[in-house]
N, C-alpha and C positions, 0 to 999 in steps of 0.2 A: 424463455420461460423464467419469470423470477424465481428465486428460490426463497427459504423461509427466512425473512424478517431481523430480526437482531445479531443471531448467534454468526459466527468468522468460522471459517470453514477448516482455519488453524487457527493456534496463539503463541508465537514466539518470543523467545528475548528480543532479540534485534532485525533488523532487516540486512545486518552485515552477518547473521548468520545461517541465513538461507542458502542454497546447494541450487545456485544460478545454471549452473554448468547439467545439474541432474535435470531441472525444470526442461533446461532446452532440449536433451535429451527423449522427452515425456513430450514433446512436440508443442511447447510454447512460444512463441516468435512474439509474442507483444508484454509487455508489462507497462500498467497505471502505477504510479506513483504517488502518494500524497507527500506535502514536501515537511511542513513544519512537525517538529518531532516523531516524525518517522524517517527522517533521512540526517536532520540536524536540528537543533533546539532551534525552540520559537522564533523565529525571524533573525538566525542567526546564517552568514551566507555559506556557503561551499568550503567543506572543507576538505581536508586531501585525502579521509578516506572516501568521502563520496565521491568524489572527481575518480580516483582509482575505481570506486564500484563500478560507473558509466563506463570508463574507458573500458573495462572488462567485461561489462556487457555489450559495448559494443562490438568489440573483438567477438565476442559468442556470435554476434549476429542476431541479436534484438533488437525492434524499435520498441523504443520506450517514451515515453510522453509523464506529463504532471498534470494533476488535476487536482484545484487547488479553490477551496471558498474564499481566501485573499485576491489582493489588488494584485493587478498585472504588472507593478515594477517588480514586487517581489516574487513572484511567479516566475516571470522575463528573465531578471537576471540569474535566478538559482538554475535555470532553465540554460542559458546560456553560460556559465560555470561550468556546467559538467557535462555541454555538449550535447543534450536533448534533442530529441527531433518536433519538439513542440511541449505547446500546455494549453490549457485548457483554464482559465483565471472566473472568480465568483462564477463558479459554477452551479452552485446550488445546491450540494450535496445535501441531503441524500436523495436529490432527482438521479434521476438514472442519466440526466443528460447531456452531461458533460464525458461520462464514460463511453459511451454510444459515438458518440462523436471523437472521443480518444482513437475508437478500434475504426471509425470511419478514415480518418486521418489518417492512422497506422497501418489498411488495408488489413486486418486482424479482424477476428470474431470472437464469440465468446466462448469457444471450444481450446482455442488457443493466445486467451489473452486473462493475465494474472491480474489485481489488483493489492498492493501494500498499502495499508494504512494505519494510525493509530486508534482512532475512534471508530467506537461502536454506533452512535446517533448522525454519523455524518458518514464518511467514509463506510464502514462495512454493510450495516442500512441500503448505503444509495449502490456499492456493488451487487449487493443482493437482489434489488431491484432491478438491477440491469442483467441481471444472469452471470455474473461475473466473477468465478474462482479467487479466493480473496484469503490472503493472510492477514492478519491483525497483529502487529507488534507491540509491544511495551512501548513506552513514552520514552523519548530519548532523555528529557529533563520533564519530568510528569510535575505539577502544581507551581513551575515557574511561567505562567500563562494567564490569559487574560479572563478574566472573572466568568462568561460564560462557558468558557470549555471545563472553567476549575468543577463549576454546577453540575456541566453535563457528564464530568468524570463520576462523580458520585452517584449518580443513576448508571452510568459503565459498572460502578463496582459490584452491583445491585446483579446487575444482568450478566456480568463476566461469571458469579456467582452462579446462578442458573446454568450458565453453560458449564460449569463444572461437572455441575449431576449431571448433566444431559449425556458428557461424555462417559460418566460414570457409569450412566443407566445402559451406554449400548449405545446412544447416540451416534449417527452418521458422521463423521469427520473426518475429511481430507487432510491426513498428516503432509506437510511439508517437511521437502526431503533439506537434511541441517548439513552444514559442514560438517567434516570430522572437525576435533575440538584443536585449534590449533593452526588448522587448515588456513593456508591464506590463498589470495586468489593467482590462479597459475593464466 
């Protein structure tokens, strides 16, 4: 069942500061990925905290996958850097259908498969669509990007806005569980 439309079900600083270790705990085996400024700047490749994030979620025993509205070199190889068990390239976001096809792939469902992304018109959008538990992080380098996403940040800020009160008001939101501050990954 999709759930409602724009609003992330969290909003965190980073996706290096998420509590992987608690998530698997809480009975997640799958996590989606989106690659560009949620895991490392815009088309910039792998680098050795992400490699380490993978190799430690691996060690958890997650499959994890990329799904990603870019070309499949850069998909491929960010994909292959840090060890991935696939991706998923112009996918369409925010069709549901590339996530769908992440949990098909990953043998996961939407009970126990996460989605991280930066955007709200692409990414969180198209996990909401698919039924899919989703954090929304901060931009890793926000406004060094290519003139569409810069547009579609400024209707982000509009509606990040709204999700404020929403949480304010009592709104429903699934905290994602953070590192302690400091915490590196064991």
């Amino acid at each position: 069942m999709a759930k409602y439309g724009w609003f992330p079900d969290d909003y965190v600083s980073s996706t290096y500061d998420i509590d992987f270790h608690r998530l698997y705990e809480e009975g997640y085996r799958g996590l989606i990925f989106d690659v560009d400024n949620t895991l490392v700047p815009h088309n910039a490749p792998a680098d050795q905290q992400a490699k380490d994030l993978f190799s430690y979620l691996n060690h958890l025993g997650y499959f994890f996958m990329f799904v990603s509205n870019n070309k499949e070199p850069r998909v491929r190889d960010f994909c292959r850097d840090v060890g991935g068990f696939g991706y998923v390239y112009l996918a369409g976001k925010p069709s549901p259908k590339g996530y769908v096809e992440a949990m098909e792939r990953m043998g996961t469902n939407r009970e126990n498969t996460l989605f991280i992304g930066d955007q709200i018109l692409t990414d969180i959008w198209g996990a909401n669509r698919a039924g899919v538990r989703n954090i929304m992080v901060r931009p890793v380098k926000k406004w060094h990007e290519e003139i569409q996403i810069i547009l579609k940040r400024l209707l982000e800020a509009v509606i990040l806005g709204a999700y404020g009160l929403y949480k304010k008001a009592g709104g429903a939101v699934r905290k994602a569980p953070l590192k302690e501050e400091g915490a590196s990954l064991k």
